[in-house]
C-alpha angles and dihedrals in degrees: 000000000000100000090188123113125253123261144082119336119186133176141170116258098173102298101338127091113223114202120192094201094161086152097043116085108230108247090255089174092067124062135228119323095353087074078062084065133106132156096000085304123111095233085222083069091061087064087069093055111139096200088045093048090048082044093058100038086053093053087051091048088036087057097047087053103044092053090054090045099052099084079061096044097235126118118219091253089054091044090052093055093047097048081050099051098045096043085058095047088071105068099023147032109271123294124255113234087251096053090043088053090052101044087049098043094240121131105238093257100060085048099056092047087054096042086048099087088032080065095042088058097047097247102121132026142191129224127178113271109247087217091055129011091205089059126084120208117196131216140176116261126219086263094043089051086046091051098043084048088052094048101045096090088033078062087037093064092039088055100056096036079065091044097061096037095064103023136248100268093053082045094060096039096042088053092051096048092048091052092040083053101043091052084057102043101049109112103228124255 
């Protein structure tokens, strides 16, 4: 027996959207594609939707990641962050949370909710900005580089698991049109 609630189910199928509506009456008043239509949208147009497509293809990846990372206890999202802040502390003094939101495209509150249980652990840790008190610049701990250390193979294999799964050549292209996107998408400073 289903146990799932009823209600609207949709999924992709190519380019079309399949909706599985068995509680919902069809629109019989209205014939042919008009009962597709909502708010002046043919719903069907919704299926091409580029945001919901990248939206799709991340929570696939994310899941291929996140699986890899666990031994380590990182999501891909954490691991990402981490990588971040300790590739910058290299060349430079620690990044303010500001500057690190901006570097990673993520607006300051959902950094702070990720960065939360990394706190919590002890892998990452804040100290005033010498610039500007108000400010909090962020930084690995010992334990946050031994984790990320941990978890880089854990990535590695991740990676290529992604890699063969779509090919080399969507790889490549994928990569490219992702950069290509993010350049035009970033909100000047």
């Amino acid at each position: 027996m289903d146990k799932r609630k009823p209600g609207l189910y949709m999924h992709m199928q190519g380019d079309e959207m399949a909706v599985n509506d068995s509680d919902i009456a069809p629109p019989a008043s209205i014939p042919g594609s008009a009962g597709r239509m909502i708010g002046g949208v043919d719903c069907r147009d919704v299926a091409g939707c580029t945001c919901l497509r990248l939206r799709r293809a991340g929570r696939m990846a994310t899941q291929i990641f996140d699986a890899h990372l666990q031994p380590a206890g990182l999501t891909i999202g954490q691991f990402g962050i981490m990588t971040q802040i300790y590739g910058s502390s290299l060349s430079r003094p620690p990044m303010t949370m500001k500057e690190l939101s901006n570097a990673i495209g993520m607006d300051p509150t959902t950094l702070n909710r990720t960065l939360k249980p990394l706190e919590a652990q002890r892998l990452v840790g804040t100290t005033p900005d010498g610039r500007d008190r108000r400010a909090r610049c962020i930084h690995l701990t010992k334990s946050g580089r031994k984790r990320l250390a941990q978890a880089m193979p854990l990535w590695r294999a991740a990676d290529d698991e992604l890699r063969r799964t779509v090919g080399a050549e969507t790889t490549l292209a994928l990569s490219g049109l992702l950069s290509l996107a993010s350049e035009k998408l970033r909100k000047p400073e």
